[in-house]
Every structure is written in structure tokens, then in C-alpha cells.
N, C-alpha and C positions, 0 to 999 in steps of 0.2 A: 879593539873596541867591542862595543854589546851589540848585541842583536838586538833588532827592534820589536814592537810584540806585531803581529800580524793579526787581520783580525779575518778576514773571511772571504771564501774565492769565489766568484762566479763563472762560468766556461772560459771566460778570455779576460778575468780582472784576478789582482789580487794586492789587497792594500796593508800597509802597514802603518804603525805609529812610534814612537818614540819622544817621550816628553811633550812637546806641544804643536808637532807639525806631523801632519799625512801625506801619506806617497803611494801611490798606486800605479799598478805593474799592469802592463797590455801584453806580456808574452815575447817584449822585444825591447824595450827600455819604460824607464820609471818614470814617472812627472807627479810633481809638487802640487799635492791640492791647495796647502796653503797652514801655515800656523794659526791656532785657538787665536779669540780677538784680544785679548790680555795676557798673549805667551802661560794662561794659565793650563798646568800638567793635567792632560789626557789620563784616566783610570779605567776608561772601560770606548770599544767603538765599535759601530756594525755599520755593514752596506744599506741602505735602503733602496738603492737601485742604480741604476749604472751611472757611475762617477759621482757618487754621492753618498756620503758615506754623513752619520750622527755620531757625535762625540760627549760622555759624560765628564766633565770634569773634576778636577778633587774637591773644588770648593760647592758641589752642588748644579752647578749651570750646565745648560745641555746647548748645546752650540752644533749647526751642518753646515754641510759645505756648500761651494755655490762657483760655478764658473771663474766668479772675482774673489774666491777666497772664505774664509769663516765665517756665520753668522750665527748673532745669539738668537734660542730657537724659546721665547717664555714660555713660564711654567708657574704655575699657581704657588711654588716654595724651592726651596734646592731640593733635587731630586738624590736619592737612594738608590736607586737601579729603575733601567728602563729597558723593553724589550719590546718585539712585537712590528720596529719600524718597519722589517724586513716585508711583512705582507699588509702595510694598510691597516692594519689594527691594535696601535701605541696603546699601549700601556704605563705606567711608570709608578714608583714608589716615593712620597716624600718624607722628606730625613721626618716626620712629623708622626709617620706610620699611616698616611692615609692613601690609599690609592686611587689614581686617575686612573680616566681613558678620554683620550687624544682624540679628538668630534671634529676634523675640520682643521682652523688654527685655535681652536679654543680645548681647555680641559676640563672635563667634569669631575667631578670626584666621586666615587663606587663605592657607597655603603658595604662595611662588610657584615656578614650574621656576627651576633652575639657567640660568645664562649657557649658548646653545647655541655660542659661541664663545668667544676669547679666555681669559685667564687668570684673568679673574675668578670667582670659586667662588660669589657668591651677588649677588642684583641686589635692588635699594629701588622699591619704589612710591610713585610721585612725584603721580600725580595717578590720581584713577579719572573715566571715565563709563559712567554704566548707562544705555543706551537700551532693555532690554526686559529682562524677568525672567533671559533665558540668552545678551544681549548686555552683556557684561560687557569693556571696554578699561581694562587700565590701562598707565599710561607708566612705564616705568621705567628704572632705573640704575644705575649700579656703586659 
């Protein structure tokens, strides 16, 4: 069989995915977080904190886990990449090119500057990473 894709350890966790169900590892045996709420395919996951892992799925939806299993987690559009859950300060990209941030359970959307060159008048967020509360990259395009 394949290996599963894993997504990220923390001292005494380490989980994985594989199509539409999460497993995570305590250092001694595995347990079932639970399959996406529509068996829809997993493309991207991270920890947000212990035993709780965010999942993107292919069609857009961003779905976490929860004691009793999957939940869908809304979002202002289907999302394009999302980062950030790991410290409290979400982020996320939609397939639209416009980027949130995650306030609560609510999303705002994050004007971005104007193109500093060329003739394009306004530019898309393609992917975000948040590596600290006020280091915030996103990549973008025309």
C-alpha cells in the first residue's frame, strides 16, 4: 500500500492523512480523528493544537476536527491555501485571489497595495505564509 502524507509533530503527537480520514499518533498507538463530512479528498492539513488538526479540501472547504469527528469550518469562498492556524493568527487565500484573516469565527478580507509597477491596477493572492503574529508573506499576481 502507500504511505500516508503526514502533516506535522508536536513533542508527543504526530498525525497523518490519507484521502479523507486523520490519524494521529501519541508515541504508542494511533487513533482515528475521523473522515472530511462529505468523504471529500484532503489536499493540504496542519495541527492547530493538540488533537486538532484543519483540513483544506480539494473542492475549496476548510473543515477541523473536533472530539466527535469533522467539522465544516465557513469561509467567505472556497479557499486556495490557508496558514497561520498553528499560532492564533489564520490567514487564508480565496480561489478569488483575495485574502482573509480569521478575527474570531468571522473572516475579514485584507486589501492588498496596488501593483508598484507596470500596468496592472490590482494584483491576487496566490498563496499565504504566516510565520509569526506580524510576519505575514503572501505571493501574488496579476
Amino acid at each position: 500500500g502507500k504511505w500516508p502524507e503526514f502533516v506535522e509533530t508536536a513533542p508527543d503527537e504526530l498525525y497523518a492523512y490519507d484521502e479523507d480520514v486523520v490519524a494521529a499518533y501519541d508515541g504508542t498507538s494511533w487513533t482515528l480523528l475521523g473522515k472530511t463530512t462529505k468523504k471529500e479528498k484532503i489536499v493540504w492539513a496542519k495541527r492547530a493544537a493538540k488533537g486538532e488538526v484543519w483540513v483544506r479540501l480539494g473542492n475549496g472547504n476548510i473543515e477541523r476536527s473536533t472530539p466527535t469527528g469533522f467539522v465544516a469550518v465557513p469561509t467567505p469562498e472556497a479557499m486556495e491555501a490557508i496558514d497561520g492556524i498553528d499560532i492564533g493568527n489564520t490567514y487564508a487565500v480565496g480561489k478569488s485571489g483575495k485574502l482573509y484573516k480569521r478575527n474570531g469565527e468571522a473572516w475579514a478580507e485584507v486589501k492588498l497595495p496596488g501593483p508598484s509597477f507596470g500596468t496592472a491596477t490590482a494584483v491576487k493572492a496566490k498563496d499565504v505564509v504566516v510565520g509569526a503574529s506580524d510576519d505575514v508573506l503572501v505571493k501574488t499576481g496579476y
